[in-house]
C-alpha positions, -999 to +999 in steps of 0.1 A: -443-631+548-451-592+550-419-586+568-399-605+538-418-583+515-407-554+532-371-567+530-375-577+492-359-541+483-330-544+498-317-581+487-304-564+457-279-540+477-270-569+498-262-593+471-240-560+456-224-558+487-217-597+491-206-596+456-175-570+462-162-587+497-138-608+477-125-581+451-116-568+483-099-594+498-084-604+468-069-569+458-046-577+491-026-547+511+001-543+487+012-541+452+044-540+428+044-499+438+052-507+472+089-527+462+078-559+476+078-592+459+038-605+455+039-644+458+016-665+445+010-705+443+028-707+410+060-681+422+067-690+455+089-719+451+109-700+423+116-674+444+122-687+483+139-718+470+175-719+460+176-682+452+208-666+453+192-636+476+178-640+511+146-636+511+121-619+544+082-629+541+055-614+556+022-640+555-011-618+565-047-618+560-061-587+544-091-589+569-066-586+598-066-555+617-030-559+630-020-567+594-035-533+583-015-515+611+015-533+600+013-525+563+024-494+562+058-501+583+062-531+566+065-507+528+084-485+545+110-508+553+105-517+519+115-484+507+143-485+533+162-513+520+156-507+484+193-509+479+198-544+492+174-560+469+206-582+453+215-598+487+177-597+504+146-588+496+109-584+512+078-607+496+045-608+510+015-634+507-025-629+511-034-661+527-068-645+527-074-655+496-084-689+488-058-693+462-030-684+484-049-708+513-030-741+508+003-724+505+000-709+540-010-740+550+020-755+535+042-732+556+025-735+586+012-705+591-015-703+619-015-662+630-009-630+611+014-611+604+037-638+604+073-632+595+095-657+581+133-654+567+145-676+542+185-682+539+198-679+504+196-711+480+177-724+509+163-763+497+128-766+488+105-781+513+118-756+541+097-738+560+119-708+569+134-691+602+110-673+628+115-638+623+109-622+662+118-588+671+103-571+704+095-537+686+079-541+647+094-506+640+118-499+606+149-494+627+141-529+646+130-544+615+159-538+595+191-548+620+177-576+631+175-585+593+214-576+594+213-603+624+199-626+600+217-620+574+254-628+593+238-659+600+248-671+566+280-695+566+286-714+538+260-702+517+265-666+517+248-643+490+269-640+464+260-601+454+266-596+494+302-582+505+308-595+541+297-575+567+321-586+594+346-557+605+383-556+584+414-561+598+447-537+585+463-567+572+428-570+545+429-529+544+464-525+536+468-555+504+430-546+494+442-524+465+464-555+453+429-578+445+402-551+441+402-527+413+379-501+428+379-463+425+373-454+463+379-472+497+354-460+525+363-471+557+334-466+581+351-468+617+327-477+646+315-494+675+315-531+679+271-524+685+266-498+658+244-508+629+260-479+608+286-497+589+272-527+580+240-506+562+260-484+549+280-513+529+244-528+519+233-495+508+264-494+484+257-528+471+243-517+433+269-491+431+307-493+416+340-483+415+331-481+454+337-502+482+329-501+519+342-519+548+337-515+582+364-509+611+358-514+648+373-489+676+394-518+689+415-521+660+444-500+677+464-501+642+441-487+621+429-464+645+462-449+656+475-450+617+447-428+604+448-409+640+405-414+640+389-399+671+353-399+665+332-431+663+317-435+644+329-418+613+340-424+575+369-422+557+382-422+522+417-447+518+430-447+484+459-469+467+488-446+473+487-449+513+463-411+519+433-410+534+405-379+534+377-379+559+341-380+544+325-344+543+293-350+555+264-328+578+255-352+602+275-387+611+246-413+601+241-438+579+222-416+556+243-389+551+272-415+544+254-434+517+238-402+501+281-388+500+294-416+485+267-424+459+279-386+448+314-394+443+334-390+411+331-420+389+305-439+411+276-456+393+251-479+393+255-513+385+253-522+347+250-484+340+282-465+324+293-436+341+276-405+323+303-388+303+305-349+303+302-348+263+267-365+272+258-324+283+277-309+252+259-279+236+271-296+202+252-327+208+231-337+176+202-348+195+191-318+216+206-279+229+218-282+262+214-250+281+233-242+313+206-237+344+213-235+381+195-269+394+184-252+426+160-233+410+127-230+389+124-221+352+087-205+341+100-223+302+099-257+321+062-244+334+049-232+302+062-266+283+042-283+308+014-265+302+018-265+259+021-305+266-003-307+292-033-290+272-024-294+235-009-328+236-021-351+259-056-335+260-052-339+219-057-378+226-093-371+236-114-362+209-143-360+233-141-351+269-172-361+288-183-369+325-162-369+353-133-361+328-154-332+319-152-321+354-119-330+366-110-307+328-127-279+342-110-280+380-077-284+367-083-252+346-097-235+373-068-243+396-042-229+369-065-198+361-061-190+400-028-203+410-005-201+380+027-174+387+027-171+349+034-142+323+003-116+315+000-131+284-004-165+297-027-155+325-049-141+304-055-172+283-058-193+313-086-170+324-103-168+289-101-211+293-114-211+329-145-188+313-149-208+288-151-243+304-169-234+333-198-214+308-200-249+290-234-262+303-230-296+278-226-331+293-196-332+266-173-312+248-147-319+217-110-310+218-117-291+186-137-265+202-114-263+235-084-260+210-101-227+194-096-213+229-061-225+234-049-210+200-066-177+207-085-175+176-111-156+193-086-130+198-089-121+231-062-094+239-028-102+247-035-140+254-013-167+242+004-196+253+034-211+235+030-239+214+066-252+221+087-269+243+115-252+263+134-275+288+153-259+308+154-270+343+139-303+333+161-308+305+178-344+307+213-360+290+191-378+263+158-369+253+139-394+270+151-388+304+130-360+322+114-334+307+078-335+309+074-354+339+097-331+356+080-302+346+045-317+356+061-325+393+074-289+393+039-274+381+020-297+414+051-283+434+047-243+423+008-244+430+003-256+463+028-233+473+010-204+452-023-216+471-005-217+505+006-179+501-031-169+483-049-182+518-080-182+503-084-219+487-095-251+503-067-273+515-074-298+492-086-275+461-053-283+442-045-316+449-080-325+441-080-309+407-043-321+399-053-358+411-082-356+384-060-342+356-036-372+363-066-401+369-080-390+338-054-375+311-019-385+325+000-406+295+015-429+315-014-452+325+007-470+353+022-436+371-014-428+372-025-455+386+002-449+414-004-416+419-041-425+422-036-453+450-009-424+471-042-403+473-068-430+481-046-437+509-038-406+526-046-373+504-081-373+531-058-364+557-049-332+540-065-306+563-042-274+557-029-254+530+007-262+544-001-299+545-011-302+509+023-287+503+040-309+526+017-343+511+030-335+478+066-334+482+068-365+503+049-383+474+076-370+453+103-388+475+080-421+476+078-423+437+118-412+435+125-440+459+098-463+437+121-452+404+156-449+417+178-475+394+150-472+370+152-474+331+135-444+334+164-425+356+189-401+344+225-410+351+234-374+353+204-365+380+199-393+398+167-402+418+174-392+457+152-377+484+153-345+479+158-319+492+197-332+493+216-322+522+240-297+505+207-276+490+185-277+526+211-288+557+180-277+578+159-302+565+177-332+579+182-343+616+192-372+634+175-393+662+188-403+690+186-436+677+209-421+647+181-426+630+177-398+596+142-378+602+128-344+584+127-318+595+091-308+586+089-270+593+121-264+579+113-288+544+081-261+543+101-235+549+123-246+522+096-257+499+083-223+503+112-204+494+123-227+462+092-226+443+081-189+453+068-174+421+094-146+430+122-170+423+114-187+390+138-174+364+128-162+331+158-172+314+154-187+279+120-175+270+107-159+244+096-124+250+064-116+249+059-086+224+077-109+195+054-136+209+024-110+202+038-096+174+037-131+159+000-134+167-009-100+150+007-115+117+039-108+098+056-076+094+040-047+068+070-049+039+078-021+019+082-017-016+100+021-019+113+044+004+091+059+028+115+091+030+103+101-010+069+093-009+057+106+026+037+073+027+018+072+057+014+032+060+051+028+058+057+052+084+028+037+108+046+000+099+080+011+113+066+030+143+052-009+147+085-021+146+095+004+166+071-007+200+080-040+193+117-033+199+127-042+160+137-010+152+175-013+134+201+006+154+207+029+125+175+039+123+177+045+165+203+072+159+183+088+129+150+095+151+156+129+157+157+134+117+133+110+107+110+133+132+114+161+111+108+141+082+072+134+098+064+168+106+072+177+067+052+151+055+021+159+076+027+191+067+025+183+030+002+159+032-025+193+045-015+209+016-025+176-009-063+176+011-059+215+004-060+206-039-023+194-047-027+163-054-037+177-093-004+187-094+008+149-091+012+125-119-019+096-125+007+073-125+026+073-092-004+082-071-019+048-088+009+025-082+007+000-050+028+007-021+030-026-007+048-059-024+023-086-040-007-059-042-022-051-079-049-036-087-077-060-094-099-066-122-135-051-119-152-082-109-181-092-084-172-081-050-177-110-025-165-103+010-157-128+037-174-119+069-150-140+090-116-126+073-137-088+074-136-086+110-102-100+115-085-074+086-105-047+104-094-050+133-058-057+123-063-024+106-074-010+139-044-023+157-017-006+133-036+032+132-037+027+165-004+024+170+005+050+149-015+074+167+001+060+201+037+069+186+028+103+171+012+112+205+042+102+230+063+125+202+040+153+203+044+157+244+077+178+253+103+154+274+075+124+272+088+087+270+085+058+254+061+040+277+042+019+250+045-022+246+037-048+224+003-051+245-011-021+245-015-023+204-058-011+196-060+000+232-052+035+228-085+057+219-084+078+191-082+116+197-107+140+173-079+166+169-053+138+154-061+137+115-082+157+093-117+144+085-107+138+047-083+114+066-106+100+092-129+093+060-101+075+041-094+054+071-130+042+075-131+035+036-103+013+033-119-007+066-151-011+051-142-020+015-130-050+023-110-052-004-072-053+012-057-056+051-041-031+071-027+002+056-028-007+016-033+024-001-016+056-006-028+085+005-020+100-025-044+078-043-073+080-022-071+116-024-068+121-063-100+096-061-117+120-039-104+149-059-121+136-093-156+132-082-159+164-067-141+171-037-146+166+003-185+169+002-180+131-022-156+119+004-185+123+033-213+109+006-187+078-007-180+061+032-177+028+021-186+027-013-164+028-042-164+054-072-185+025-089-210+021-066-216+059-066-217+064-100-247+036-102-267+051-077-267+086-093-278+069-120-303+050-103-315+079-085-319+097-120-339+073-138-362+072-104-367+106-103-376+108-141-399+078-140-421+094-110-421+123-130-435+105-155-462+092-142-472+124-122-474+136-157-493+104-169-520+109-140-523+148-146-534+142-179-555+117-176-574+141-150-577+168-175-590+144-199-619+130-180-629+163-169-626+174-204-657+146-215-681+155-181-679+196-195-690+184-230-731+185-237 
């Protein structure tokens, strides 16, 4: 009894543990992801029985070790044979679990894995064909399903072309019943494989036919004067035949060759037309781009999608979305090749999210950071899309998905050449973003089950690199034929064999293999931050310049006042390269100009500003300013600090101008980002000026450079000179005027009662003398 009591504790954990045994068995070794058909009770007579495609089962036991070791060849001859789905495909059954028990029974299935083929339109109540092979490798795997396959004699799959070689009588009169495009002739060995997988690797594909041709066909072979076995040629109608460029003579590099030619395309799909690219389409801009490299507008759309749209859809972010937020900022904050500007916002998110101690946070306040209404200097991200490298033919083919792909691609090779991250720093933070934030629900659930299975084995910086990109392949192989794939760049393994030749070997076997030191090597090269193009981007000072706020407009010319705002607003325009080109080949005079104004504008501090009329030193400068009504002056704290230091930001850079003038032979070494940075010198206005400037800041009462100088010295003038300037900082003739007063009546009304008290002294003294 005591040792039950001491056991009680754990029945809980066991019964959990009991409880999870068959989700587990039940959730099986495969799913749709891996291209094999999942039977079930209700499914598998539908599809083994008098099916127009062959049909290859595998019946295992999810328990089974042997069936676990097999799994993983048994997808990737899945993957392999993609292309012959309409003549064959691969199905697997759990017989594990107790629903699928009774079928496996049915089939007599006694050990696992078992393999079993099924002939096309096979009759129901058969139990199949033994499927042996000695070696339960891919390359085994799949020609002894082309065995199989030739077994068919009467009942041959209809979407199957026959396999057996062709003779020159077929070759010469095959233009007479087919209508196809191009005639590959694959000339061989009566024991090579190559052929017949090529022509089943061709099977969804048109306007293209493949037929196979042994060595000991003497005519053909002496006609065509072939040498080399095997090897592929091109025949076409008028009697001429071209041999197949390819790198290597396989199997791969022949299907991959003709899937490029002219007019080939998938079954059911029409050929993409080259008006489909034309910059005059109504739909979207195409924009020419080299496909073999990167574009940093493909990278900042991703980003602009990434964090304002599809983090939009959470209006609370809490948990372990929370913390998978704050390592896929971190990630981009250290690995991203951006522009300074973006940097710099990243950063200012990275600080922000990571100083966030909350269990939850709201999009609201992460979108103040993104739209940099903090103002943190020369930080911004573009809120816009610009597909470049990513564009597709229609605007639902690529695009953000490609730009996401490219993003993973760009920062594992960023934190290969930093050497200073974990190995598995951004594939950890990119597998959160996708789990938790990804739109597509069902590519993230894929991209979640590649990692469960193998992102642990990620050990090295390189091999995070390497992991990625053959997850890319998997889910191009996964896609290709897709609704979702663009006719014009269709889903291959990339790299392609024309953009990396070092990438691709052969086995001895003839089997394709990677090449994986050279696909780094590659991998390295392509998505280098020193190789992403900047073409199509917006620069960054107009990008700024947009930030700052519109443009200063002018009313009047600046040449006949001597205004000092305009001036300061075109020097603006100046930095931010907007300066007209006949205003460019006037510098030299409008420098002169400058010097005569500043010169004039001593003389107005000196006491000329009497000598000009009430009226124009009054009138506003600047289009939609009046002069106000005297009314209550309530200032906006908020839109204070913002017009202040708006303010600060065009003096600033009127200083900055003025100064790069002043120096003999000096340049013009000044950007859009270096606007408020510059410090103010004491020798670079008068203090009447200085004055003027902090008065308009403080006031409150307009933005920027409102006032002519003009005006605020004539102010200054009438009550009394500079000595009122010093005493006025940031008060208005109003406000002056009511404090002398005040100070007056004060002063009288303490005299008052001095005088008040005095007397009443006297008095009092005055009564204590009397008798």
């Amino acid at each position: 009894m005591a040792r039950f009591r001491r056991c009680a504790p754990l029945l809980p954990l066991v019964v959990f543990a009991c409880a999870l045994l068959p989700r587990a068995a039940h959730a099986g070794l495969y799913t749709q992801s891996d291209q094999v058909v999942l039977l079930t009770p209700s499914t598998v007579d539908a599809v083994l029985f008098n099916s127009s495609a062959a049909v290859l089962v595998e019946f295992y036991a999810s328990w089974c070790g042997h069936c676990m070791a097999f799994a993983p060849v048994w997808k990737s001859l899945a993957r392999d044979t993609r292309e012959w789905k309409p003549a064959v495909d691969l199905a697997v059954i759990d017989c594990a679990d107790e629903n699928n028990r009774q079928t496996c029974i049915r089939f007599g299935i006694r050990g696992y894995p078992t393999l079993k083929f099924f002939h096309a339109y096979s009759e129901k109540g058969s139990n199949g064909v033994s499927f042996e092979v000695a070696e339960r490798d891919v390359m085994s795997l799949r020609q002894h399903l082309i065995n199989m396959m030739e077994t068919h004699k009467e009942s041959w799959p209809p979407a199957c072309p026959p396999l057996e070689s062709a003779s020159e009588v077929e070759i010469n009169k095959f233009f007479e019943t087919n209508s196809v495009q191009h005639l590959a002739l694959v000339f061989e060995k009566a024991d090579s494989y190559v052929g017949r997988e090529v022509i089943l690797d061709m099977l969804q594909f048109e306007n293209v036919a493949v037929r196979r041709v042994l060595d000991t066909e003497e005519g053909l072979v002496s006609k065509f004067g072939v040498t080399d076995f095997p090897s592929c040629h091109l025949y076409y109608p008028d009697g001429h035949m071209t041999r197949l460029s390819v790198q290597m003579e396989a199997r791969t590099f022949y299907s991959y060759a003709l899937q490029r030619l002219s007019g080939v395309v998938r079954s059911g799909r029409p050929p993409p037309l080259v008006s489909d690219l034309s910059p005059n389409n109504t739909e979207m801009e195409w924009k020419p781009f080299n496909r073999s490299r990167v574009y940093m507008a493909d990278l900042e759309s991703a980003l602009h999608y990434s964090l304002r749209v599809e983090l939009a859809a959470h209006p609370t972010i809490t948990g372990g979305a929370l913390t998978a937020l704050k390592r896929y900022a971190s990630v981009l904050a250290k690995h991203f090749p951006g522009r300074p500007m973006v940097k710099n916002l990243l950063r200012a998110l990275d600080t922000w999210l990571q100083s966030q101690e909350d269990a939850e946070i709201t999009y609201k306040s992460l979108q103040v950071v993104l739209d940099n209404k903090e103002e943190t200097p020369e930080a911004l991200l573009p809120d816009s899309v610009r597909w470049v490298g990513c564009q597709g033919s229609k605007p639902r083919f690529r695009r953000y998905p490609c730009s996401m792909w490219t993003l993973f691609h760009v920062m594992t090779v960023e934190a290969l050449n930093s050497s200073n991250s974990d190995a598995q720093e951004v594939l950890q933070a990119l597998r959160g973003y996708v789990r938790n934030f990804f739109g597509c629900r069902e590519c993230a659930g894929h991209f979640e089950r590649m990692a469960q299975e193998s992102m642990y084995q990620v050990k090295k910086l390189s091999d995070a690199v390497l992991w990625l990109w053959s997850r890319h392949n998997r889910v191009n192989s996964r896609l290709a034929g897709a609704l979702s794939e663009d006719p014009h760049f269709p889903k291959v393994q990339w790299p392609p064999p024309e953009l990396c030749p070092k990438c691709h070997s052969v086995q001895l076997t003839g089997e394709h293999q990677w090449d994986s030191a050279a696909v780094l090597t590659f991998l390295e090269e392509h998505f280098s931050s020193s190789r992403i193009f900047l073409d199509y981007l917006e620069p960054e000072a107009e990008l700024l310049r947009r930030q700052l706020g519109p443009p200063v407009i002018l009313e009047e010319n600046e040449q006949d006042t001597g205004d000092h705002a305009a001036r300061a607003a075109r020097d603006i325009r100046q930095d931010l390269g907007e300066e007209p080109a006949a205003e460019k080949d006037q510098e030299g005079a409008e420098d002169e100009q400058e010097l005569d104004a500043d010169q004039s504008e001593g003389a107005r501090e000196g006491g000329e500003n009497d000598a000009m009329p009430e009226a124009a030193a009054r009138r506003p400068s600047i289009l939609g300013l009046h002069r106000r009504e005297a009314q209550e002056e309530i200032v906006d704290l908020d839109s204070f600090v913002n017009q202040h230091y708006k303010a600060k930001v065009l003096r600033a850079a009127l200083i900055s101008r003025r100064r790069r003038r002043a120096v003999p032979g000096g340049h013009e070494q000044g950007r859009a980002g270096d606007l408020g940075l510059q410090p103010l010198e004491s020798d670079e206005f008068a203090w009447g000026a200085k004055q003027r400037l902090q008065k308009r800041a403080l006031t409150g009462q307009y933005t920027g450079l409102e006032e002519d100088e003009e005006a605020l010295d004539l102010d200054a003038g009438s009550l009394g000179g500079p000595w009122v300037s010093v005493l006025s900082l940031g008060f208005s003739r109003l406000d002056i005027s009511l404090c002398l007063l005040l100070y007056t009546l004060s002063s009288l009304c303490l005299l008052a009662m001095y005088r008040f008290f005095q007397l009443r002294v006297w008095h009092r003294r005055g009564k204590v003398a009397l008798p």
